[in-house]
Biotite code that builds the C-alpha atoms (Angstrom):
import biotite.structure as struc

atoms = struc.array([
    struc.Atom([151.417, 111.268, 143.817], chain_id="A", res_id=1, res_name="UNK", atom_name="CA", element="C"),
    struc.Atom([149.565, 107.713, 142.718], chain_id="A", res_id=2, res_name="UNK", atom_name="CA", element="C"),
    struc.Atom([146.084, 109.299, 143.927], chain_id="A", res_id=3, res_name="UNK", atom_name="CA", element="C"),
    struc.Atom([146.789, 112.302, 141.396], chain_id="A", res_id=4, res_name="UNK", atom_name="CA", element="C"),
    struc.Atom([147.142, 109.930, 138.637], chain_id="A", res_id=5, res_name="UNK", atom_name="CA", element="C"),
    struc.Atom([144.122, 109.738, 136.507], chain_id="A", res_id=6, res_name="UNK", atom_name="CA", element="C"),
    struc.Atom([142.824, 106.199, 135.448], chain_id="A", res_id=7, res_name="UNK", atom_name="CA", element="C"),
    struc.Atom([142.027, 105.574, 132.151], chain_id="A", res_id=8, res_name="UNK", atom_name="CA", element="C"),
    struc.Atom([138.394, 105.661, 133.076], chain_id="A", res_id=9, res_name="UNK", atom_name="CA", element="C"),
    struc.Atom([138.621, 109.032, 134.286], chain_id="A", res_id=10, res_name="UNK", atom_name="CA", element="C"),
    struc.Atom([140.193, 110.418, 131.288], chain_id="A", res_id=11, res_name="UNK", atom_name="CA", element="C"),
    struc.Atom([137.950, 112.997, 129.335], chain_id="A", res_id=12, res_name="UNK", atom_name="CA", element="C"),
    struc.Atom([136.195, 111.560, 126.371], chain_id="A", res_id=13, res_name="UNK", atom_name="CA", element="C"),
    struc.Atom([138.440, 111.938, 123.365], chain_id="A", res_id=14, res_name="UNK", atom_name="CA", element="C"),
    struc.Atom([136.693, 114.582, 120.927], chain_id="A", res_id=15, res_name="UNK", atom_name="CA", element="C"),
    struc.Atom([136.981, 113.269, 117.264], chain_id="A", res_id=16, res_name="UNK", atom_name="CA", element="C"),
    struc.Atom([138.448, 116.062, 114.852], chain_id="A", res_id=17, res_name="UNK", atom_name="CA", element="C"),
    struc.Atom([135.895, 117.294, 112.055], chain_id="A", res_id=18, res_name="UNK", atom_name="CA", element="C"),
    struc.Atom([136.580, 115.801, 109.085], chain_id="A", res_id=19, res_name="UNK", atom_name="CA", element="C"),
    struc.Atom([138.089, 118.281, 106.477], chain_id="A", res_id=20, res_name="UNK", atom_name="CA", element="C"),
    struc.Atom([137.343, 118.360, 102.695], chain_id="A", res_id=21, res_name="UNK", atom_name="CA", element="C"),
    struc.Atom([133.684, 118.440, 100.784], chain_id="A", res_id=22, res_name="UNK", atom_name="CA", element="C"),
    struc.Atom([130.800, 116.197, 102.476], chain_id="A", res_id=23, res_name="UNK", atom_name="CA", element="C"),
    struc.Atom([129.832, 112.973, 100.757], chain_id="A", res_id=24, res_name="UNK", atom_name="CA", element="C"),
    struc.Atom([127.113, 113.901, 98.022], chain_id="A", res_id=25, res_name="UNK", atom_name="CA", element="C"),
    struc.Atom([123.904, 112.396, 98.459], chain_id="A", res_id=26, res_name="UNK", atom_name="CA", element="C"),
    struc.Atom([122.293, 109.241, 96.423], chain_id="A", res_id=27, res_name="UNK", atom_name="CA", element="C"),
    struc.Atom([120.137, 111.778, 94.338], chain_id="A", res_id=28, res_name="UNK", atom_name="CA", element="C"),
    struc.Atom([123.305, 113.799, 93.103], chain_id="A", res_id=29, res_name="UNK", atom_name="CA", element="C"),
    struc.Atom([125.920, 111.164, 92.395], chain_id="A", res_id=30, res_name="UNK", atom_name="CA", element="C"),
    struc.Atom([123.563, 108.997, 90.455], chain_id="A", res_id=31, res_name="UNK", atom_name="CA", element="C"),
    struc.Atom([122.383, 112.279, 88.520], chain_id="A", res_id=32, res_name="UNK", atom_name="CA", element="C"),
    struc.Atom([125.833, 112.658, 87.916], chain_id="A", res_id=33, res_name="UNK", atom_name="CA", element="C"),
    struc.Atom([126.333, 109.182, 86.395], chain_id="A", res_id=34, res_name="UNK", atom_name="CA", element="C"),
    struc.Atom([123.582, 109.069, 84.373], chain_id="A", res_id=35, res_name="UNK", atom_name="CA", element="C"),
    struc.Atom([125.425, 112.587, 82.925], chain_id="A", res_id=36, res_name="UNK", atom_name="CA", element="C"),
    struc.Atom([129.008, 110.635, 82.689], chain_id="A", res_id=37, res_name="UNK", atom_name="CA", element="C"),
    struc.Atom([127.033, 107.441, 81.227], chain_id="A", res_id=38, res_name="UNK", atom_name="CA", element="C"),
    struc.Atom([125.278, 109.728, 78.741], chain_id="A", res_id=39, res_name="UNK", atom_name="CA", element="C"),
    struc.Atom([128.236, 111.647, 77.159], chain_id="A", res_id=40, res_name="UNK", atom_name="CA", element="C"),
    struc.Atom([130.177, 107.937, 77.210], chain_id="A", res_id=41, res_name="UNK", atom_name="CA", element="C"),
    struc.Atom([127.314, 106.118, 75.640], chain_id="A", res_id=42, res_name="UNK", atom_name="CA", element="C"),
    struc.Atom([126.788, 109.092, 72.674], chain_id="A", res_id=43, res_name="UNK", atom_name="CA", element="C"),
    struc.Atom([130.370, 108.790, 71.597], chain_id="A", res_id=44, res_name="UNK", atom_name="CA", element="C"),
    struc.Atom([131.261, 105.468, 71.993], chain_id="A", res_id=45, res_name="UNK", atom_name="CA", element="C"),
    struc.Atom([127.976, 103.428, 72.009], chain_id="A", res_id=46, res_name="UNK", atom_name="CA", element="C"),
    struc.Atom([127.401, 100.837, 74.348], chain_id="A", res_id=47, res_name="UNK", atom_name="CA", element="C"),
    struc.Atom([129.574, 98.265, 72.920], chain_id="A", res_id=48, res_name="UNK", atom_name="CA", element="C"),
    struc.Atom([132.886, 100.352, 73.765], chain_id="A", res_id=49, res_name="UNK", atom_name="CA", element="C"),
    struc.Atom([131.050, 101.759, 77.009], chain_id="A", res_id=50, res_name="UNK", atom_name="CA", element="C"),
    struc.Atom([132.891, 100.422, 80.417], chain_id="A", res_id=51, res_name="UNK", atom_name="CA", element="C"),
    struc.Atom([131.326, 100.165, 83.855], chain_id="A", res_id=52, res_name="UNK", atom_name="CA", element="C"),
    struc.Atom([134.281, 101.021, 84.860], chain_id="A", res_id=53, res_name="UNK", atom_name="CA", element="C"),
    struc.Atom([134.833, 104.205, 82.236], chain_id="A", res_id=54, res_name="UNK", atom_name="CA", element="C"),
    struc.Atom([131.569, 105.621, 83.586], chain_id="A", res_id=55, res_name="UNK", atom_name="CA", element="C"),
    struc.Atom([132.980, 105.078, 87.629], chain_id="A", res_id=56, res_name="UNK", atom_name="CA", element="C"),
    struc.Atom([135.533, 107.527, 86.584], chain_id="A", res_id=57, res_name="UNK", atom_name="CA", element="C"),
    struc.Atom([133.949, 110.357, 84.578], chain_id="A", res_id=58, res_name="UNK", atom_name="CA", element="C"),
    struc.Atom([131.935, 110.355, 87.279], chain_id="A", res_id=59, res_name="UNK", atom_name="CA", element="C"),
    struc.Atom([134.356, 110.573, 90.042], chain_id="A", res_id=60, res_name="UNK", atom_name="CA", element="C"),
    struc.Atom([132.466, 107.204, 92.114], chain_id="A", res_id=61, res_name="UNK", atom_name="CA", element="C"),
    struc.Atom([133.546, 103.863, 91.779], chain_id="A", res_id=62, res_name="UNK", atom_name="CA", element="C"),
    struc.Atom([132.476, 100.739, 90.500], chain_id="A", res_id=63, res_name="UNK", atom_name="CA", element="C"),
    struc.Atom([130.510, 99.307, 93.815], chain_id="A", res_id=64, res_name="UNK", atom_name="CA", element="C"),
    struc.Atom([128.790, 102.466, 93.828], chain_id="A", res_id=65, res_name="UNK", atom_name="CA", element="C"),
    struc.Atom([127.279, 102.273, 90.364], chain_id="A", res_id=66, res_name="UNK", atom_name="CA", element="C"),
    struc.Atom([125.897, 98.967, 90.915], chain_id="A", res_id=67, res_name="UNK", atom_name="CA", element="C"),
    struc.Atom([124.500, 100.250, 94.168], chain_id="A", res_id=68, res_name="UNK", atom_name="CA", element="C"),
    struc.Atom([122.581, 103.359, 92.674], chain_id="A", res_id=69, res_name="UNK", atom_name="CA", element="C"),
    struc.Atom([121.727, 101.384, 88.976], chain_id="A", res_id=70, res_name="UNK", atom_name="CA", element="C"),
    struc.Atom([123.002, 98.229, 88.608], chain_id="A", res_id=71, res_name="UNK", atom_name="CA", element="C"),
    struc.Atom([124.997, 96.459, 85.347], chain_id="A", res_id=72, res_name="UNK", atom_name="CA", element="C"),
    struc.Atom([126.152, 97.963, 81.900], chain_id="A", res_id=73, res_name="UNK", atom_name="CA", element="C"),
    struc.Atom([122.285, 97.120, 80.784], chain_id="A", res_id=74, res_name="UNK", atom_name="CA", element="C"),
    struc.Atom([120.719, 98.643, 83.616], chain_id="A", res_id=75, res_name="UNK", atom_name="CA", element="C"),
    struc.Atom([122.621, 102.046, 83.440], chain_id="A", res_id=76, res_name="UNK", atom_name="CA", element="C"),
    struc.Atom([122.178, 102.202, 79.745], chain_id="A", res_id=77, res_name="UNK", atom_name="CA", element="C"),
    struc.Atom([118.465, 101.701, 80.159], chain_id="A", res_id=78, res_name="UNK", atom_name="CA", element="C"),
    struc.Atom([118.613, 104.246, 82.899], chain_id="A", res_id=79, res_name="UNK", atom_name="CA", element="C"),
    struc.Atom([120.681, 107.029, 80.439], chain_id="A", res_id=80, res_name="UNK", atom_name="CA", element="C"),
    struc.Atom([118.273, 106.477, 77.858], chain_id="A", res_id=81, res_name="UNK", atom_name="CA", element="C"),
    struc.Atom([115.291, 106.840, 80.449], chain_id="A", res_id=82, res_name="UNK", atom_name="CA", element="C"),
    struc.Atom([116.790, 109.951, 81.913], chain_id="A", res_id=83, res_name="UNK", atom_name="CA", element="C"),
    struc.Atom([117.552, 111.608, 78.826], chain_id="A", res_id=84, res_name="UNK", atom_name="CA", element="C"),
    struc.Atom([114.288, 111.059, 77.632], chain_id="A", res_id=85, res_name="UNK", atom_name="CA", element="C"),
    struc.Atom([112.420, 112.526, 80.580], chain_id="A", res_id=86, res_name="UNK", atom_name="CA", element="C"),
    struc.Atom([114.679, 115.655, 79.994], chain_id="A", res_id=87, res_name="UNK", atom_name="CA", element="C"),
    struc.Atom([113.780, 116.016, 76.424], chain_id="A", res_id=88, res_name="UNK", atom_name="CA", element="C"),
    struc.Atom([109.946, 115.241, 77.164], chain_id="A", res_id=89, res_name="UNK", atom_name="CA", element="C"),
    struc.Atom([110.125, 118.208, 79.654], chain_id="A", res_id=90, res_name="UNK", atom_name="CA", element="C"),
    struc.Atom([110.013, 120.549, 76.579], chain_id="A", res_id=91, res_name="UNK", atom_name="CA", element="C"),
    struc.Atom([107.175, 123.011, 77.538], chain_id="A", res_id=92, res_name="UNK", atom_name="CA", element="C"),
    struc.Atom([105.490, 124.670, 74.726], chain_id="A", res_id=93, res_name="UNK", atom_name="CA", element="C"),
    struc.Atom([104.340, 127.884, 76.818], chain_id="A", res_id=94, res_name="UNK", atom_name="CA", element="C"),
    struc.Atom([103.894, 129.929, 73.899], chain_id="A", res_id=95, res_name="UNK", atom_name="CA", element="C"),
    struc.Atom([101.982, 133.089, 74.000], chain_id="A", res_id=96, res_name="UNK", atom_name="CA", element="C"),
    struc.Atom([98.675, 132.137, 71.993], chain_id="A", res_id=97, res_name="UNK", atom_name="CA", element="C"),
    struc.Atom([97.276, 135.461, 70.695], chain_id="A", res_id=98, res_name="UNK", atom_name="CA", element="C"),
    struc.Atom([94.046, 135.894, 69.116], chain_id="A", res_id=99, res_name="UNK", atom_name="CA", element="C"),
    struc.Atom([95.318, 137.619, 65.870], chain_id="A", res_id=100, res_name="UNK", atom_name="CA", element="C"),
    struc.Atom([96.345, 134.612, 63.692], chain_id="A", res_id=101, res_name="UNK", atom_name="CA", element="C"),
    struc.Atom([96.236, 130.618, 63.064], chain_id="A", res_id=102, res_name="UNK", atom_name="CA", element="C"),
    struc.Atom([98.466, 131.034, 60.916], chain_id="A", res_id=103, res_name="UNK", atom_name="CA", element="C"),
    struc.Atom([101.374, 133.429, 63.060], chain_id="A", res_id=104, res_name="UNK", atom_name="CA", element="C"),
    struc.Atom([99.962, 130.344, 66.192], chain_id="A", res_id=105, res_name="UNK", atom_name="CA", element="C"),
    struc.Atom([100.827, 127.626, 64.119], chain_id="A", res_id=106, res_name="UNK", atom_name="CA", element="C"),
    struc.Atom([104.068, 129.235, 62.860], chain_id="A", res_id=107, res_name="UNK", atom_name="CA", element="C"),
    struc.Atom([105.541, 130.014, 65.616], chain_id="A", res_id=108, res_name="UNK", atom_name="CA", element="C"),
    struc.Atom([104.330, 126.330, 66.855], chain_id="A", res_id=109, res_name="UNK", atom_name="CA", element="C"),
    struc.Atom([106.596, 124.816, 63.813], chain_id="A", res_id=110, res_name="UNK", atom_name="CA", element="C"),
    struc.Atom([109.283, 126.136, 64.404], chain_id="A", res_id=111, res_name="UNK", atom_name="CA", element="C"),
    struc.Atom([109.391, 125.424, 68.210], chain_id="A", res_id=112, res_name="UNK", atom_name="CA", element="C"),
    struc.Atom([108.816, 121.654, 67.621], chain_id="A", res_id=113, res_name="UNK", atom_name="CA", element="C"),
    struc.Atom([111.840, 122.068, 64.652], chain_id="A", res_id=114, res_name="UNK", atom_name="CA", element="C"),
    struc.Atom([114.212, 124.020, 66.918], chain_id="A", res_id=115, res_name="UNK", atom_name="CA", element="C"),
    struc.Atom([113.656, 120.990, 69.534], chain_id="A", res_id=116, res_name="UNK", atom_name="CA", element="C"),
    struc.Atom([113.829, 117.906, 67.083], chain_id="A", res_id=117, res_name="UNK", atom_name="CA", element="C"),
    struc.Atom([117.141, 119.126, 65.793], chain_id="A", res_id=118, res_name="UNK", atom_name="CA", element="C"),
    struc.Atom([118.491, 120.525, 68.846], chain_id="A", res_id=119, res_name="UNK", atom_name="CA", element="C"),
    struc.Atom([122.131, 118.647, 69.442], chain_id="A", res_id=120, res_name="UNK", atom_name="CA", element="C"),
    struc.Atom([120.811, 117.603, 72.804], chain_id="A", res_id=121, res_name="UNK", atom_name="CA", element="C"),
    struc.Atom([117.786, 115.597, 71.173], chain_id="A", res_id=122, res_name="UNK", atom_name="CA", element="C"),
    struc.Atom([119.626, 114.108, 68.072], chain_id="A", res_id=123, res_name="UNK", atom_name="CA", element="C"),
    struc.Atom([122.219, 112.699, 70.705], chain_id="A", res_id=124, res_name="UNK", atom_name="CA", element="C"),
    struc.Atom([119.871, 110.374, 72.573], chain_id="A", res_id=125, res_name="UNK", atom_name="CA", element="C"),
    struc.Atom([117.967, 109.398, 69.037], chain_id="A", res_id=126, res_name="UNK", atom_name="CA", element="C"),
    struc.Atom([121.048, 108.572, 67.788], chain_id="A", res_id=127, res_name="UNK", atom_name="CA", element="C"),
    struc.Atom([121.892, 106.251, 70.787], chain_id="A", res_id=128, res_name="UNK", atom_name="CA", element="C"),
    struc.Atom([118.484, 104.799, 70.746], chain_id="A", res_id=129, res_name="UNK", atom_name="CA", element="C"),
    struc.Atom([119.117, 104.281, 66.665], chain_id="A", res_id=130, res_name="UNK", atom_name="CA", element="C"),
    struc.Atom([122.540, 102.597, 67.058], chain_id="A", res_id=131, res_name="UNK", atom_name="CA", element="C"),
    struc.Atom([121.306, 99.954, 70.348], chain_id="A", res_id=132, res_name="UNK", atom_name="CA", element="C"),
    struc.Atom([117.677, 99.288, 68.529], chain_id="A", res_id=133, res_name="UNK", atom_name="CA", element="C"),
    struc.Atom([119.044, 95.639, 67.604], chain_id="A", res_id=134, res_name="UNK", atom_name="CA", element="C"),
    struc.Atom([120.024, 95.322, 71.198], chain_id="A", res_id=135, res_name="UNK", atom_name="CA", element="C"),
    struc.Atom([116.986, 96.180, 73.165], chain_id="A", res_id=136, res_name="UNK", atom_name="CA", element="C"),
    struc.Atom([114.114, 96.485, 70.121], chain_id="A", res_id=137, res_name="UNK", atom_name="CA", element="C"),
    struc.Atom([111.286, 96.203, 72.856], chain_id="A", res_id=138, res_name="UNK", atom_name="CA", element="C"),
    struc.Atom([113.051, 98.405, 75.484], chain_id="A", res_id=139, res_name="UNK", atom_name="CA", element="C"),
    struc.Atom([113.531, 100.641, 72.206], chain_id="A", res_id=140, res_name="UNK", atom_name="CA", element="C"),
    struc.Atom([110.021, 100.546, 71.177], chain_id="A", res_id=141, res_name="UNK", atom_name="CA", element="C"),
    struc.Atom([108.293, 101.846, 74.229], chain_id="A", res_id=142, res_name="UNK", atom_name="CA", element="C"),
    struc.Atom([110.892, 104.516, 74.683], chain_id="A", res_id=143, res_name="UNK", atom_name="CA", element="C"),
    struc.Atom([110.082, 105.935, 70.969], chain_id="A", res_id=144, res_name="UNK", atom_name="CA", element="C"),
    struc.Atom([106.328, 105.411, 71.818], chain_id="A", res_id=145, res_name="UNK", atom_name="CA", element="C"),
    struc.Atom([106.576, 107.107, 75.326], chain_id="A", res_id=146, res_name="UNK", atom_name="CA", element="C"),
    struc.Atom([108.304, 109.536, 73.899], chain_id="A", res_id=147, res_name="UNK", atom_name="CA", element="C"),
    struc.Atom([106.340, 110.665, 70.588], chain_id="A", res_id=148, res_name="UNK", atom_name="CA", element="C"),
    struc.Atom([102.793, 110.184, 73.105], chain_id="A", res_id=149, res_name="UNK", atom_name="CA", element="C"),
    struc.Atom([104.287, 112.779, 75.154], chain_id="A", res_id=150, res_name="UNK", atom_name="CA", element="C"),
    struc.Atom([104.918, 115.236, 72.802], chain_id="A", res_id=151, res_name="UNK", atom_name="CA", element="C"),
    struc.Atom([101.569, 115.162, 71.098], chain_id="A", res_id=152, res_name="UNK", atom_name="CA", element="C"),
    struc.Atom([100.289, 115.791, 74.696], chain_id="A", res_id=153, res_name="UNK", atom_name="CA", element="C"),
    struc.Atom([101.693, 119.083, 74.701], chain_id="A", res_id=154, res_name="UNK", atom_name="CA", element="C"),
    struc.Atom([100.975, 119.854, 70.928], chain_id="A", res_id=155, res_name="UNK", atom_name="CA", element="C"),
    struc.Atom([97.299, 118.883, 71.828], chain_id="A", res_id=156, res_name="UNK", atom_name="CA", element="C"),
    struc.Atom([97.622, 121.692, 74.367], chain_id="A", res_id=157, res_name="UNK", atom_name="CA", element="C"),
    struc.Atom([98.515, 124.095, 72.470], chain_id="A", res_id=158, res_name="UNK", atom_name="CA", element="C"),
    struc.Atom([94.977, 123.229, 69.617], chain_id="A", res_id=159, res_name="UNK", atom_name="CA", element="C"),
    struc.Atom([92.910, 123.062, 72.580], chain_id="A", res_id=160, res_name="UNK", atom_name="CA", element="C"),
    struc.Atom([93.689, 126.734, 73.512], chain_id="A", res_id=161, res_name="UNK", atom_name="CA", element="C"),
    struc.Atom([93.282, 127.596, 69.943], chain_id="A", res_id=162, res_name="UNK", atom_name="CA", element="C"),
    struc.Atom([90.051, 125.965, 69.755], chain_id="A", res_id=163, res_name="UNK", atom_name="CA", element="C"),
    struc.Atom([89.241, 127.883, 73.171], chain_id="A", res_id=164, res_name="UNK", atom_name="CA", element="C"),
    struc.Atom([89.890, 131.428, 71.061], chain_id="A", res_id=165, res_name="UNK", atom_name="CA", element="C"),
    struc.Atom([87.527, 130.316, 68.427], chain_id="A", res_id=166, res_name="UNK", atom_name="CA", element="C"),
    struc.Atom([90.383, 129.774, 65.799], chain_id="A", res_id=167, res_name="UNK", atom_name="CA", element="C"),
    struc.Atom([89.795, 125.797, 65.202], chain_id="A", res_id=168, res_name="UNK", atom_name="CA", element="C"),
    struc.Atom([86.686, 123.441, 65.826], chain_id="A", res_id=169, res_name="UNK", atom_name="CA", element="C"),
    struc.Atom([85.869, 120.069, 65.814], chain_id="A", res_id=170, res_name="UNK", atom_name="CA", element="C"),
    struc.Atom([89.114, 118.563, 65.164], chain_id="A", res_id=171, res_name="UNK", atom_name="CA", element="C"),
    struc.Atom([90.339, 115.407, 68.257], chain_id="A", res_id=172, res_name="UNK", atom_name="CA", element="C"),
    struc.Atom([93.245, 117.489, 69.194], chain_id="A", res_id=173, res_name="UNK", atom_name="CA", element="C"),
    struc.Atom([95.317, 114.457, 70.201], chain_id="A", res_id=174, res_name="UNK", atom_name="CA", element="C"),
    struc.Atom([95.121, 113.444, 66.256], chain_id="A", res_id=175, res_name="UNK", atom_name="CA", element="C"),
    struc.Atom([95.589, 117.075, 64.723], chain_id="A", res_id=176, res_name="UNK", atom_name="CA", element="C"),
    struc.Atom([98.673, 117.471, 66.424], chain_id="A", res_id=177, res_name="UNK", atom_name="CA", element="C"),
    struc.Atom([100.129, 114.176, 65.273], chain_id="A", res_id=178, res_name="UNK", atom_name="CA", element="C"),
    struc.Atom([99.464, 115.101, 62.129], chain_id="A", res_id=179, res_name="UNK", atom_name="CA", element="C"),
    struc.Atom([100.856, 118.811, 62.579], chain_id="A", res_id=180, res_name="UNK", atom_name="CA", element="C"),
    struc.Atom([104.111, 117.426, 64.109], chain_id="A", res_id=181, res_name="UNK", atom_name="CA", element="C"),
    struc.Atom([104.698, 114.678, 60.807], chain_id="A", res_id=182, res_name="UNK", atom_name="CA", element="C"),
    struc.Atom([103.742, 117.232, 58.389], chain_id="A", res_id=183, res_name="UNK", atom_name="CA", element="C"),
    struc.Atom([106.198, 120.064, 59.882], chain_id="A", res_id=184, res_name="UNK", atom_name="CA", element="C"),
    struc.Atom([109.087, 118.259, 61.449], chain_id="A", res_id=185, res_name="UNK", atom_name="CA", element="C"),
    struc.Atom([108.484, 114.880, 59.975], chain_id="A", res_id=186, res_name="UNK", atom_name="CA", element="C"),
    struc.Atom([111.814, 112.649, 60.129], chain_id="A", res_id=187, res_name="UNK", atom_name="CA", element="C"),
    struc.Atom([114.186, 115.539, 59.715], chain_id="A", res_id=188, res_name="UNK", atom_name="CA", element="C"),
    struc.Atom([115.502, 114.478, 63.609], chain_id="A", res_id=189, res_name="UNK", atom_name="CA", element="C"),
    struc.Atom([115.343, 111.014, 62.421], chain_id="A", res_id=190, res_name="UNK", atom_name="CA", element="C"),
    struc.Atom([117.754, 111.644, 59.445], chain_id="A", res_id=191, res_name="UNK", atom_name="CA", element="C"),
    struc.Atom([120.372, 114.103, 61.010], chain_id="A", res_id=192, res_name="UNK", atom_name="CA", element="C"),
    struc.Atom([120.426, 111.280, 63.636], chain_id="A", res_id=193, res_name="UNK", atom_name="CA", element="C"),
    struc.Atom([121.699, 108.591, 61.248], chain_id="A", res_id=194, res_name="UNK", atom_name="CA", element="C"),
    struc.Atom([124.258, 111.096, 60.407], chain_id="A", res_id=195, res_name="UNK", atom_name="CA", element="C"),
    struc.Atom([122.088, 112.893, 56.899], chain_id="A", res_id=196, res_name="UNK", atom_name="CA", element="C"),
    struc.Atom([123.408, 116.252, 56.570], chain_id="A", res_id=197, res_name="UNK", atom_name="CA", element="C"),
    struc.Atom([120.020, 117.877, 57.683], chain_id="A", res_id=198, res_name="UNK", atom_name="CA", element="C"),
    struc.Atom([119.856, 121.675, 57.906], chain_id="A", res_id=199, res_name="UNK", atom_name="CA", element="C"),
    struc.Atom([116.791, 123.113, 59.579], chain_id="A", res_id=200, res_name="UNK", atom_name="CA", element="C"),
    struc.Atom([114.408, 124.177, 57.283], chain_id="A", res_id=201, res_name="UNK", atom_name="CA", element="C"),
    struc.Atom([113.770, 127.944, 55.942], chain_id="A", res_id=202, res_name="UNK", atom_name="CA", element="C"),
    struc.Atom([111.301, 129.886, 57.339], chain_id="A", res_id=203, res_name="UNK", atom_name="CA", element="C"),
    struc.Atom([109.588, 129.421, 53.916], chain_id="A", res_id=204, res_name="UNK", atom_name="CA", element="C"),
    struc.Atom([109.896, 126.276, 53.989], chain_id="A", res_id=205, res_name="UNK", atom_name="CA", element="C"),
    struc.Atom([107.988, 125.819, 57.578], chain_id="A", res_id=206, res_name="UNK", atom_name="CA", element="C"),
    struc.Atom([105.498, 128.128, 56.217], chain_id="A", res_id=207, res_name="UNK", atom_name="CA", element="C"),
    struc.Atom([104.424, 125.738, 53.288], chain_id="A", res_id=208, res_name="UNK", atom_name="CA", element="C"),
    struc.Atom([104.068, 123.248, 55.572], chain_id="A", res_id=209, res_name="UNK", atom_name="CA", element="C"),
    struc.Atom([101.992, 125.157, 57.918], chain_id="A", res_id=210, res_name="UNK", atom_name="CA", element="C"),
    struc.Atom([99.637, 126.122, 55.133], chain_id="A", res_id=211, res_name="UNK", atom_name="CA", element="C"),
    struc.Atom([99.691, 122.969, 53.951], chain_id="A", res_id=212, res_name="UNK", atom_name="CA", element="C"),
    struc.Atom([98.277, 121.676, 57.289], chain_id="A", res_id=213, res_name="UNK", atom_name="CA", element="C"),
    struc.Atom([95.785, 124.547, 57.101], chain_id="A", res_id=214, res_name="UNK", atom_name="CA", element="C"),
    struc.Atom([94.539, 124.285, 54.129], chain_id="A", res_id=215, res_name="UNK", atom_name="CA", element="C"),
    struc.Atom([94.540, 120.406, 53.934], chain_id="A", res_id=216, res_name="UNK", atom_name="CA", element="C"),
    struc.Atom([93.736, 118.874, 57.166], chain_id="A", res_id=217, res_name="UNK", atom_name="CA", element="C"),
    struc.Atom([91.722, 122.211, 59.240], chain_id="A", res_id=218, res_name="UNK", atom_name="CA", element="C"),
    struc.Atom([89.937, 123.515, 56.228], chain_id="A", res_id=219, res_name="UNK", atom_name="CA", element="C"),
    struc.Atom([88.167, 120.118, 55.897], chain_id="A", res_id=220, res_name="UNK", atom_name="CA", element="C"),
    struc.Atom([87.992, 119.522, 59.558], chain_id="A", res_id=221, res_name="UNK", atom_name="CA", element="C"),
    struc.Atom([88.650, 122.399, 61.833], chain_id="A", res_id=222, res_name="UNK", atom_name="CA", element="C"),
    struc.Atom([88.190, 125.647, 61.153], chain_id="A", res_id=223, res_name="UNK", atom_name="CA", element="C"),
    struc.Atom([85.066, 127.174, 61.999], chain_id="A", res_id=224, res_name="UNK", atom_name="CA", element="C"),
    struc.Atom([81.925, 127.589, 60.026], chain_id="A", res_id=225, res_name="UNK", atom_name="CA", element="C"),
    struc.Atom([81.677, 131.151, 58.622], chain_id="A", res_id=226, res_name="UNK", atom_name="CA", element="C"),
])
């Protein structure tokens, strides 16, 4: 009977059970969803009333991990306002330049770069970034400027295929849409931000401003030679 004993070293190898529930999430995905939790707890309580600890458990992760992925409060405030602003400087004005009309072009142009300064999305972060300026003025100030050097990088896009279709000439495009973008939109994002009661603006109203633009600015500069 001893010899049919088994030893302990001639025991099978103990399987381990799969492990039941949803797998861990990976570095990418919980710090995306931190950033989101840190975002929506930074908009409506500002940083000041803004706990580590408050983000951990929006986000469903826990304090260690938060200063693993981003670090302290200042860090993960730094890396909201980063992250939202790479989401808002994604906008992609693909718009379907026609040969017909500047005018129906520069339009439609307008009133993409309103829908986009006053979208709720966009006013959130400026609002943020308005609130915390005294806090971080030069982290602030290169935001704003990254930001606003973006956007006329895609506005320049859009006069360099108009001045492809013959419609504008000799204007730096770079500079004509800075101006385009303060003469249309100006601060109206700006204002609704510090809490103005800002309604878009009519289509008439966009319209004036486009001509405005046309008649002041391309007329002098841009627009071809008849």
């Amino acid at each position: 009977m001893a010899e049919l004993k088994q030893t302990r070293a001639d025991a099978p190898p103990t399987v381990a059970k799969p492990r039941r529930g949803r797998p861990p999430l990976d570095p990418v995905t919980r710090r995306n969803r931190i950033l989101e939790a840190a975002s929506a707890l930074f908009t409506s309580g500002g940083y000041q009333e803004t706990t580590v600890e408050a983000v951990g458990k929006a986000a469903g992760v826990t304090k260690r991990t938060i200063y693993e992925l981003i670090g302290d409060k200042t860090e993960l405030f730094r890396a909201v306002c980063d992250h939202c602003h790479a989401n808002i400087s994604a906008l992609q004005l693909d718009l379907p330049i026609s040969g017909d009309s500047l005018r129906s072009n520069l339009l439609q142009l307008g009133r993409e770069l309103v829908t986009h300064s006053l979208a709720e999305e966009t006013i959130a972060v400026e609002r943020t970034i308005v609130v915390e300026h005294a806090r971080f003025p030069e982290f602030v100030r290169t935001l704003n400027d990254q930001g606003r050097t973006s956007l006329n990088r895609k506005i320049a896009i859009v006069f360099d295929e108009l001045r492809e279709l013959g419609m504008i000439s000799g204007v730096d495009s770079f500079l004509a849409a800075e101006i385009f973008f303060d003469l249309v939109v100006g601060n109206l994002g700006f204002r609704k931000a510090l809490g103005f009661d800002e309604p878009p603006p009519s289509q008439a109203e966009t319209a004036e401003r486009v001509d405005i633009f046309i008649e002041g600015y391309l007329r002098r500069h841009g627009l071809p030679k008849a």
